[in-house]
C-alpha positions in Angstrom: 66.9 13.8 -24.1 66.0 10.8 -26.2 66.5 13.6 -29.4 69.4 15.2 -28.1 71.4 12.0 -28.2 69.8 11.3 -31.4 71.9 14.5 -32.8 74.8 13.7 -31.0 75.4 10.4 -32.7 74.8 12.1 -36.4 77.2 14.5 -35.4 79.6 12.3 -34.2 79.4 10.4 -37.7 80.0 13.5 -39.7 83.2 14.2 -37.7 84.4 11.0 -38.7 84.4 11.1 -41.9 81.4 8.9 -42.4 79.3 11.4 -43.7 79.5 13.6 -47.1 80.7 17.1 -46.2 80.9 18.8 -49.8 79.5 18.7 -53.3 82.3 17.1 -54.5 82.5 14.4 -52.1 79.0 14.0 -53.3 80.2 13.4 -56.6 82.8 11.2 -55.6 80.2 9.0 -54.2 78.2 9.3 -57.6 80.7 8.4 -59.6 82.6 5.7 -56.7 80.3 2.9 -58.3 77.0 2.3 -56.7 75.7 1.7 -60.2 77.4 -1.0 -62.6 77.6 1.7 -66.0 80.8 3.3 -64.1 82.3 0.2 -64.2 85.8 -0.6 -66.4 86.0 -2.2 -69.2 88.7 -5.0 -67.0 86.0 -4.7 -64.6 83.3 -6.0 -66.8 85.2 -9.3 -67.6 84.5 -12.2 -65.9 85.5 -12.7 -63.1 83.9 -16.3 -62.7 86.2 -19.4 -61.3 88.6 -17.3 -60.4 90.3 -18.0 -56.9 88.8 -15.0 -54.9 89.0 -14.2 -51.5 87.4 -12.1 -49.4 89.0 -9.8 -46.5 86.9 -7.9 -44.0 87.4 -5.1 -41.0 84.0 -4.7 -39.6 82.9 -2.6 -36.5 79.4 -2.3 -36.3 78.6 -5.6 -38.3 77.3 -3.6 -41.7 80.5 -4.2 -43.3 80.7 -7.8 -41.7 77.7 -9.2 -43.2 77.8 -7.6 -46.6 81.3 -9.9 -46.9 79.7 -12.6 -46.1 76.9 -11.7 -48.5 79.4 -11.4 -51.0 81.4 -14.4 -50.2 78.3 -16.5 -50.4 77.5 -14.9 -54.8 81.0 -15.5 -55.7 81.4 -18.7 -54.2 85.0 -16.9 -52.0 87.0 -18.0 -48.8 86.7 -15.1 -46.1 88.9 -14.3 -43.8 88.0 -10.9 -40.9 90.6 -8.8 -40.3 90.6 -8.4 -36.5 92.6 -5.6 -34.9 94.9 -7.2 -31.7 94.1 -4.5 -29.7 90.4 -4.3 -30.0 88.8 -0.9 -30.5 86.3 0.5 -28.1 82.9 -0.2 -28.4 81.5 3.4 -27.0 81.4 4.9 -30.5 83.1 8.5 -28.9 86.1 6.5 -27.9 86.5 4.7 -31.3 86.6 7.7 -33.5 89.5 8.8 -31.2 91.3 6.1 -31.4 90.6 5.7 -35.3 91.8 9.6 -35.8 94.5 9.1 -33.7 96.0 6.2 -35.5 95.7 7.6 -38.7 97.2 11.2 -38.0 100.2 8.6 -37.2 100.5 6.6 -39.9 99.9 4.0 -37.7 100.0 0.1 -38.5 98.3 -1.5 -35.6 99.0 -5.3 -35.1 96.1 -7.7 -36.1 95.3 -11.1 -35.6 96.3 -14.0 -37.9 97.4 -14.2 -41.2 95.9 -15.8 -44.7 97.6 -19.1 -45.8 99.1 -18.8 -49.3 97.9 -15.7 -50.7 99.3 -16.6 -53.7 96.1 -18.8 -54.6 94.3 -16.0 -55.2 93.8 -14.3 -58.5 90.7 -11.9 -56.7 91.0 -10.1 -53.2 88.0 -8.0 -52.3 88.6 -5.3 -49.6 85.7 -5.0 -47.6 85.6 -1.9 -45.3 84.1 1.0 -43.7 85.3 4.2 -44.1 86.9 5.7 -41.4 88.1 9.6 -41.3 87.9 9.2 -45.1 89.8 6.4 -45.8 90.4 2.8 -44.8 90.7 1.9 -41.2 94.4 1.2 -40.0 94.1 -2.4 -39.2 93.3 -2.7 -43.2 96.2 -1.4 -44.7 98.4 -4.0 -42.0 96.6 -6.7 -43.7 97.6 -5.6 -47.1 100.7 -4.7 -46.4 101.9 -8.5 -45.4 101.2 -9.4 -49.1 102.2 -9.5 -52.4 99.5 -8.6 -54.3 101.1 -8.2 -57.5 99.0 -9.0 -60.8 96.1 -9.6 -58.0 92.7 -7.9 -59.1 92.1 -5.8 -55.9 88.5 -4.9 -55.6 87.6 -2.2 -52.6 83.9 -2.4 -51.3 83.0 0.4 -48.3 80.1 0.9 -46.2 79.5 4.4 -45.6 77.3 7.0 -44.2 77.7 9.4 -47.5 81.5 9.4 -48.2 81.0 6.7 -50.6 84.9 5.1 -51.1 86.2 8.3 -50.1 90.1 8.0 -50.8 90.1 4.7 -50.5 90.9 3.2 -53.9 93.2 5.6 -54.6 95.6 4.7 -51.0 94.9 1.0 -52.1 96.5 2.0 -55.4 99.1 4.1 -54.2 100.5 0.9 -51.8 100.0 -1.5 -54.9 101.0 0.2 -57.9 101.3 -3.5 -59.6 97.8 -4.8 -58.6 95.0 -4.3 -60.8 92.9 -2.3 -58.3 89.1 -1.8 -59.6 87.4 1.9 -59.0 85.2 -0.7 -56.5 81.8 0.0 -54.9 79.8 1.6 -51.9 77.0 1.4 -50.1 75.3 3.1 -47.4 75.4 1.1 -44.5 71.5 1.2 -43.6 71.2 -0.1 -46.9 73.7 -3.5 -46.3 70.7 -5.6 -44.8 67.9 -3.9 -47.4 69.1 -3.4 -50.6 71.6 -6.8 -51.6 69.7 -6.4 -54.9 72.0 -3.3 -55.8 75.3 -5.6 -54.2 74.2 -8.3 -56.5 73.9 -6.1 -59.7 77.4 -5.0 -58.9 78.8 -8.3 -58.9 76.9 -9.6 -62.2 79.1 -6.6 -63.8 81.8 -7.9 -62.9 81.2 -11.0 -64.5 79.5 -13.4 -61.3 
């Protein structure tokens, strides 16, 4: 029984677009930024003493406390994006709700706001991919801003998508931010492997 649930819940995660379904997802992965040589040449410049903040969705708490880990290297102010309507916590009912919302374009309402964006010069996006993208409640916190000029970095957890589409529908909302090709991790690796989050942010200047 103990196995068949076991398969069930790997199952589950490949439906939702946590897992890697194709070669060139694979790729995508690859080339997504889990090593710093991918990185841009704006990338590579410092990003030290810049005014940075750190936003969050977090489900499972991978996503949570690689923010925070974050946070902590570059020295940022965090805030959690926090869905009013709080998802489900049996995983089955989640990914519904999830799919659901994005076949709908939905922007679910979320719980307060950052004060005075406009201090920041550096917003990492800290999220898990969901059906191969960002969940909802993310793109209702971007959307209140003006991100303008902002250097927008994406950072996903994952189960083999790596940033999936992410980067590009962070682009696509905010043609006039500087948004980085970012970085992924696999989510088992969040509480193992900081090393490789830390060699990240030392190529980006921290």
């Amino acid at each position: 029984m103990k196995k068949i649930l076991t398969l069930a819940a790997m199952m589950l995660l490949t439906v939702m677009g946590l897992s890697a379904c194709t070669a060139k997802t694979n790729k995508a992965t690859q080339e997504a930024g889990e090593s710093t040589n991918e990185t841009t040449k704006n990338e590579m410049t410092s990003l030290k003493g810049k005014k940075t903040l750190v936003a969050y969705f977090s489900w499972s708490g991978n996503t949570k406390e690689a923010a925070h880990y974050i946070a902590q290297k570059v020295g940022a102010d965090e805030f959690e994006i926090i869905r009013e309507k709080a998802y489900p916590t049996e995983y089955n009912a989640c990914a519904e709700d999830a799919k659901a919302e994005k076949e709908a374009g939905e922007r679910p309402a979320i719980k307060g706001k950052v004060e005075n964006m406009a201090q920041y010069d550096v917003v990492f996006v800290c999220v898990p991919v969901w059906w191969y993208t960002a969940p909802m409640p993310v793109l209702t916190f971007l959307e209140q801003y003006d991100l303008k000029g902002k250097t927008v970095i994406p950072f996903t957890t994952h189960e083999g998508s790596g940033l999936a589409s992410c980067v590009e529908d962070v682009k696509e909302a905010f043609p006039d931010a500087n948004v980085t090709k970012g970085f992924s991790i696999y989510g088992h690796e969040v509480r193992t492997n900081k090393a490789k989050v830390e060699k990240w942010l030392q190529g980006l200047g921290y």
